[in-house]
C-alpha positions, 0 to 999 in steps of 0.5 A: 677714886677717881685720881686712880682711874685718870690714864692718857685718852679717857675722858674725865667724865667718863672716868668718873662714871666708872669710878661710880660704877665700880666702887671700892675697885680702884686697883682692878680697875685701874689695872684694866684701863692701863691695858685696854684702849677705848674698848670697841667690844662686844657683850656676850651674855652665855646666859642668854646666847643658849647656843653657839649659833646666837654667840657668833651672831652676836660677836659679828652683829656687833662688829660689822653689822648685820650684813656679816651676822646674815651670812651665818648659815642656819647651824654654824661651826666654829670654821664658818664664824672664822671664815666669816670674821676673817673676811669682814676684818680685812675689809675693815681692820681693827684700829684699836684692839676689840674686845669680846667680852663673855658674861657669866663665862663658865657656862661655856664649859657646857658648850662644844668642846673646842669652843672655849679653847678656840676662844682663848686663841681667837686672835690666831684664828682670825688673824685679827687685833681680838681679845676675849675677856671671860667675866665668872664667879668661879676661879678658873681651875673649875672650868679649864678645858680637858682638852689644853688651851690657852692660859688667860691672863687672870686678874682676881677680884677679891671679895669685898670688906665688910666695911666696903659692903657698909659703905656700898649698901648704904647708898641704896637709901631710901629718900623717906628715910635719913642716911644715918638711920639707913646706915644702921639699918644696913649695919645690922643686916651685915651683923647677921648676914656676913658671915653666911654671905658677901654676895653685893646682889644677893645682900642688897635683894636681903636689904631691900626685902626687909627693910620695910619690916625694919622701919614698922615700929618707927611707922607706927611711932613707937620708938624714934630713929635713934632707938638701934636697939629697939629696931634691932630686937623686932628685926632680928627673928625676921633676918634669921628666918630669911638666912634660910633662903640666903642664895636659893630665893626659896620663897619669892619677895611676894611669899616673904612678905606674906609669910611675914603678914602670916606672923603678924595675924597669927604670931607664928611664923612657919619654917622657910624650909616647909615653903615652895620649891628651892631654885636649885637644878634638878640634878643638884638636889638629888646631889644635895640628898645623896651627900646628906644620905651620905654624911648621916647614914653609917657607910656600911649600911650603904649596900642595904640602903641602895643596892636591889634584893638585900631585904628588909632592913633590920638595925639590929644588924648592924649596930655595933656595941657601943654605938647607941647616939643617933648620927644626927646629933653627932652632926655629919660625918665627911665623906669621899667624891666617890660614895657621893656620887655612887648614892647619887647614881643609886637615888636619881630616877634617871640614868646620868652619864658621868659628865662635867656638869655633875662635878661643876654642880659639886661646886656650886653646892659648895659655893652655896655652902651647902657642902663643904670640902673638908680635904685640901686641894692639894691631897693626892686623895680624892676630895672629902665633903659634909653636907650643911643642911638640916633635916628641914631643909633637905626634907623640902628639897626632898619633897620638890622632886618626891623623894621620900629621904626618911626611908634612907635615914638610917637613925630612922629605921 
């Protein structure tokens, strides 16, 4: 790997960290370093930086020190961070260009409106040698400004092979344990799990959750490291239980490892979804129960169901002549942007304005797949979705917030 990353002015012993650092991405890397200098930069968590305030403290703390972080007054705007940086860099101008380089960057599109456009033009701003370089999981049409801005140079990192992902696992072994018999271990997780996920961290969490269930049998020594077969036939349930909880952690590694002492004392195991709270926020649940709502009850019936001084609903009404198979088996029907965020609006016990928050949150329930986009984006009609949970499931979330979902189900009237 390394033999791609060996460019003028690097160390090899420091190539070779990242080189270890960032397996399988020999391209991008590559491509990075042979448009960066040493990087003189600041690390910008938007995660942990919750205002505007801590990231310009943050950026000036790591280029010039505290001195020029102090002279931020206590609620700064965006000119004071300007005029600061501008003031420290003429004392000290930058020899090799710096970097400030935002972690998780498209939470700024909760932020003041004119920060991430004047982000992507900071080096006019401050007169300086500055470069910002935005790190997110999401492509960038998902958070461009409405406003116009800057467009950034976009360097994509294409989702890993499963043969990468068997090949970066597999170096998590346990020391206890031989490497070809973790290697199967992780062999048969991704025979589960990635079709449902390619998430590195969220399938090395999975790896080291379940491996100690994994290696029971052999503990106990009822069969041998060479027996794939019988190791895959006690793992199994148990990895199709926890794709439940793939994404959401809707129970804690603690609760998993309980609910899986529960199976072996009473030989039953529960359903994830009748467990605790899903670690969705608030408002994407209510989203996630109004696109169930949506996929199942019959859009007629939407007036009845979310509309004051209708009545009593009888079903009679409205059942056609050859309608007579439940909408559950039928499976979810798709349904457009506009009647989801009308149900939505309807069953949310707060009033929500319109805002871009709502739409990104679509698009992490997407992400997620727990809603799918069945329109192209490149139709001139408003975007169609399903949803692709299950009763069980939508009933717990439903329950998180006390909402009573049967009440709205049309096919239970």
């Amino acid at each position: 790997m390394t033999g791609l990353l060996q460019h003028p002015g690097y160390e090899e012993e420091r190539l070779q960290r990242a080189a270890e650092q960032l397996p399988s991405r020999e391209v991008q890397a590559g491509m990075l370093l042979s448009l960066m200098g040493q990087l003189p930069h600041a690390t910008v968590s938007c995660v942990e930086c919750v205002s505007v305030a801590l990231l310009f403290e943050q950026v000036l703390l790591s280029f010039f020190g505290c001195e020029a972080a102090s002279l931020l007054p206590r609620s700064p705007s965006l000119s004071d961070f300007v005029r600061i940086y501008r003031q420290y860099s003429s004392w000290s101008p930058a020899k090799q260009t710096r970097y400030i380089v935002m972690e998780k960057a498209e939470l700024l599109r909760d932020s003041d409106a004119n920060l991430l456009p004047a982000l992507l033009r900071l080096q006019e701003l401050v007169e300086d040698n500055i470069t910002v370089i935005l790190l997110s999981e999401i492509v960038w049409d998902q958070f461009r400004p409405n406003s116009g801005c800057f467009e950034p140079l976009l360097l994509h990192f294409p989702d890993y092979s499963k043969g990468e992902l068997q090949q970066i696992l597999s170096q998590d072994r346990n020391p206890s344990y031989s490497a070809e018999f973790y290697s199967s271990y992780i062999n048969i997780l991704l025979g589960v799990f990635y079709s449902v996920c390619r998430d590195l961290r969220e399938l090395r969490h999975l790896a080291a959750l379940n491996f100690s269930k994994f290696c029971e049998p052999l503990a106990a020594g009822k069969v041998k490291e060479t027996d794939t077969h019988k190791l895959w036939k006690n793992i199994e349930p148990h990895l199709k239980k926890a794709m439940q909880t793939v994404y959401l952690r809707e129970v804690s590694s603690l609760q998993w490892e309980q609910m899986q002492q529960t199976e072996d004392e009473t030989g039953a195991l529960r359903g994830l979804s009748a467990h605790t709270h899903v670690e969705l926020p608030y408002y994407s649940k209510y989203l996630l129960i109004a696109a169930y709502l949506a996929s199942y009850n019959p859009a007629r019936t939407d007036k009845r169901f979310f509309l004051k001084h209708h009545g009593k609903i009888r079903k009679t009404n409205f059942l056609k002549k050859n309608e007579k198979t439940s909408n559950h088996l039928l499976g979810p029907k798709p349904f457009p942007l506009d009647r989801l965020l009308a149900i939505f609006y309807s069953v949310v016990d707060s009033r929500v304005a319109p805002t871009a928050s709502i739409f990104s949150q679509i698009s992490s329930l997407v992400t997620l797949q727990l809603l799918v986009q069945v329109s192209h984006d490149d139709q001139l009609d408003a975007p169609k979705y399903k949803c692709a949970v299950s009763l069980d499931f939508i009933c717990a979330i439903s329950r998180t917030v006390n909402f009573d979902i049967v009440k709205y189900l049309y096919d239970f009237l």
